[in-house]
N, C-alpha and C positions, 0 to 999 in steps of 0.2 A: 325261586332258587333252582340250579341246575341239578339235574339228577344222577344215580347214579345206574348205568347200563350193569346188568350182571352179564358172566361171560356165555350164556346159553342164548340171550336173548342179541349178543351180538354176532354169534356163530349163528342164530339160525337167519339174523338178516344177510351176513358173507355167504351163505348159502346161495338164500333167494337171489341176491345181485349175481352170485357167479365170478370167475375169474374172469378178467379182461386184457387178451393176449393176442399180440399183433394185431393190433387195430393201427388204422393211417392214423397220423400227427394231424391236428386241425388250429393247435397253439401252440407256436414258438416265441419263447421269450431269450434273446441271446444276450447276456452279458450289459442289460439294461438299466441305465440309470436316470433318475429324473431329477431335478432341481426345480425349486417352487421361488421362483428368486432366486437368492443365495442358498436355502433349508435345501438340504439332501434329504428327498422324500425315499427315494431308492438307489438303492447301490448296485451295480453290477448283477443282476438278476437274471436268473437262467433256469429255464423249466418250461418242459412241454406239457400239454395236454392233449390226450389221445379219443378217436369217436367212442362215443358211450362212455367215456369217463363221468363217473361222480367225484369231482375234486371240490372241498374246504379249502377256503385261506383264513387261517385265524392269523391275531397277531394281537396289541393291545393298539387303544383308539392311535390316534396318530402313527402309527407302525405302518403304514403304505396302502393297506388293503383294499379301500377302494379306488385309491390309484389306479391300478391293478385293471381294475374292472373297465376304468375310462380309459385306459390305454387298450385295451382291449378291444373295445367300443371305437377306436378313433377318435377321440373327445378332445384327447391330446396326445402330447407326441414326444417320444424318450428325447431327453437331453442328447442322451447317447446310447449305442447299441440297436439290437435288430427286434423289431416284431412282425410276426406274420399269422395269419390268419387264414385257413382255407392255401397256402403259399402265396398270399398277394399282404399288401401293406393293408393295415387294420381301418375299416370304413367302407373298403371297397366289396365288398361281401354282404353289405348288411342287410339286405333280404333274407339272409342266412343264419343272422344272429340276432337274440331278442335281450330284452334285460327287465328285471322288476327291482326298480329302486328300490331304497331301503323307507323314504315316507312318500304317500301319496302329495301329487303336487295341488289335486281336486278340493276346491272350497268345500267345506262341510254345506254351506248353506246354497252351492249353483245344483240346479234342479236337474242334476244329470243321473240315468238310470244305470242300470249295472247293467243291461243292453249293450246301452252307447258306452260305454266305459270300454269294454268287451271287443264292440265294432271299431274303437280305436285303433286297435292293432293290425286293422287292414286297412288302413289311410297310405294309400301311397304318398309319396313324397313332389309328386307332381300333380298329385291333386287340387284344386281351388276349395270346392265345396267337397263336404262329406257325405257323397251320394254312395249307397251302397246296392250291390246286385242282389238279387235270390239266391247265388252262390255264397257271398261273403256271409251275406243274414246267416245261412249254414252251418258255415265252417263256425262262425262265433256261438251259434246254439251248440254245436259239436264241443267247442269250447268249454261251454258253460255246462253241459252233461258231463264232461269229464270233472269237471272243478265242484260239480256236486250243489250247484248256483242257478239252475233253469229254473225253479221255481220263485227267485228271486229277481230275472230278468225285468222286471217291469219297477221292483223300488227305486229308490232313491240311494244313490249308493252314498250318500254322506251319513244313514239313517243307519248303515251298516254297523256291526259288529268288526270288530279289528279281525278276527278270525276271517270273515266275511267279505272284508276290504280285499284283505290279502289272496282271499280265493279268485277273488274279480281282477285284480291286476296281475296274478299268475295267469289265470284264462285268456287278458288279453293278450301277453304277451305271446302264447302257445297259438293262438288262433292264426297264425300264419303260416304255420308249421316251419317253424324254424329247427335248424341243426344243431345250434346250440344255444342252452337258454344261463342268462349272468343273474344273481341273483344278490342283492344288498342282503345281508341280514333279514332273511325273511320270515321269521319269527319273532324280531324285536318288538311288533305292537300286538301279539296273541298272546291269551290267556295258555297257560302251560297244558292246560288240557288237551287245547286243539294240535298245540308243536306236532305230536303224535301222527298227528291225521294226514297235518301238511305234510309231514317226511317221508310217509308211505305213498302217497301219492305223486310226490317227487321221484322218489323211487321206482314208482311203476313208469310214469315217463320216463328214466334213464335206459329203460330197454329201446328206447327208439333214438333218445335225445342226449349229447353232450351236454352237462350241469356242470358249470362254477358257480359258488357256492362262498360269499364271503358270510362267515358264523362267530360268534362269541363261545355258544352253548357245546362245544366241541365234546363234552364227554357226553352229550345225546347224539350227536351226528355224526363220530365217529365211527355206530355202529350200523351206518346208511352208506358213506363214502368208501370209494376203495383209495384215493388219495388225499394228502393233507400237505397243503403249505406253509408254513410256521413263516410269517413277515415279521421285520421290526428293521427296519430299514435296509437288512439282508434278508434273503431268502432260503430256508432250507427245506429239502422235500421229504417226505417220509410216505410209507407206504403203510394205512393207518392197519392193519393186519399183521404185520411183522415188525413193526419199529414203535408201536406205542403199545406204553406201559404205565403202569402208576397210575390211574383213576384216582382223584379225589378231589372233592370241591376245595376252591381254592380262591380268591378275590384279590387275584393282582393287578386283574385286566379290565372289573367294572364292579361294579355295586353285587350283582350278583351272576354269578357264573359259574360252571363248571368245568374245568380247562384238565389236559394231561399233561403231565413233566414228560417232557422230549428232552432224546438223546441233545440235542443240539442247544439249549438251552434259553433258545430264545424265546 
């Protein structure tokens, strides 16, 4: 179940983040809408996100949210309306931007280590084989020091802990040093213990790195984000320090969850 933040322990993490003012624009969404077929997945969508933003998109399942993410990605492409990235069309940047699905796509049972898992995230795209340098090997043990998993480089990552998984596919993703990092629900397969750990450490990368952040668990990571986008086939944006209010567990959106009543009522 989702918890509840008291207002000290959310004040001192606004603190540690800091205000985030005049920063460049790195995501524009103008007036965007998508169609899956005939389903209106999104409506007229509009909202930026600025360098070193920690932005949330909640919304309930089918509500657009990882739309969102794949349009962002390049994956796919608005019906209508504008996106840009970095100022160019979404795809053409992607050295620049990284993402950790929401489930791993890895057989539990292919004998690949949290290494290679890791070294993943420096395969270029014009590579044949996955030959790696002394530098890359680096950069992914850098990875995996930060992600708190070097002492795990050598298991089997299907042997992993969901905690575990999840630390290994944040690492590979950062091991490029990407600008901005997209993130599926990335507490949906960890025990409530570890949430904690991953959202500090998230947080200590938003001092370097752009974070979108699609979440369910909103009244735990509203007290990490300085913004929140409220989907459900429209969009409204709130600035989670001055516009949210009303803390209470609430289960309209999944089985279990913690959500806040916004002004906006989506």
């Amino acid at each position: 179940m989702g918890r509840r933040i008291d207002n000290n322990d959310k004040n001192d993490n606004n603190d540690k983040r800091g205000k985030i003012l005049d920063k460049p624009e790195v995501i524009n969404f103008d007036k965007v809408s998508f169609f899956y077929g005939k389903n209106e997945i999104l409506r007229d969508v509009t909202f930026s996100v600025k360098k070193e933003d920690f932005f949330a998109i909640i919304g309930p399942n089918g509500g657009g949210k990882t739309t969102i993410l794949r349009l962002m990605l390049g994956f796919i492409k608005p019906t209508s309306g504008k996106i840009t990235v970095f100022g160019e069309e979404p795809g053409r940047n992607f050295t620049k931007i990284a993402s950790v699905p929401q489930f791993s796509s890895h057989d539990r049972l292919f004998p690949i280590t949290v290494e290679e898992v890791v070294l993943q995230g420096l395969i270029k795209s014009t590579s044949f084989l996955p030959i790696y340098t002394k530098s890359e090997k680096e950069k992914a043990a850098d990875a995996m020091k930060k992600l708190g998993i070097s002492d795990r480089a050598g298991a089997r990552f299907g042997d992993l802990s969901g905690g575990l998984k999840q630390r290994t596919l944040i690492a590979r993703a950062i091991a490029s040093d990407p600008e901005i990092l997209l993130l599926d629900e990335p507490v949906a397969s960890v025990d409530s213990s570890v949430e904690k750990d991953i959202y500090e450490m998230l947080l200590d990368m938003n001092k370097k790195i752009t974070i979108v952040m699609v979440s369910h668990d909103i009244g735990f990571v509203s007290s990490f984000v300085n913004k929140i986008g409220c989907v459900n086939k429209i969009f409204v944006e709130h600035n989670s320090k001055d516009e949210m209010c009303c803390l209470e567990e609430h289960h309209a959106y999944s089985g279990k969850t913690t959500m806040i009543h916004h002004k906006c009522g989506i």
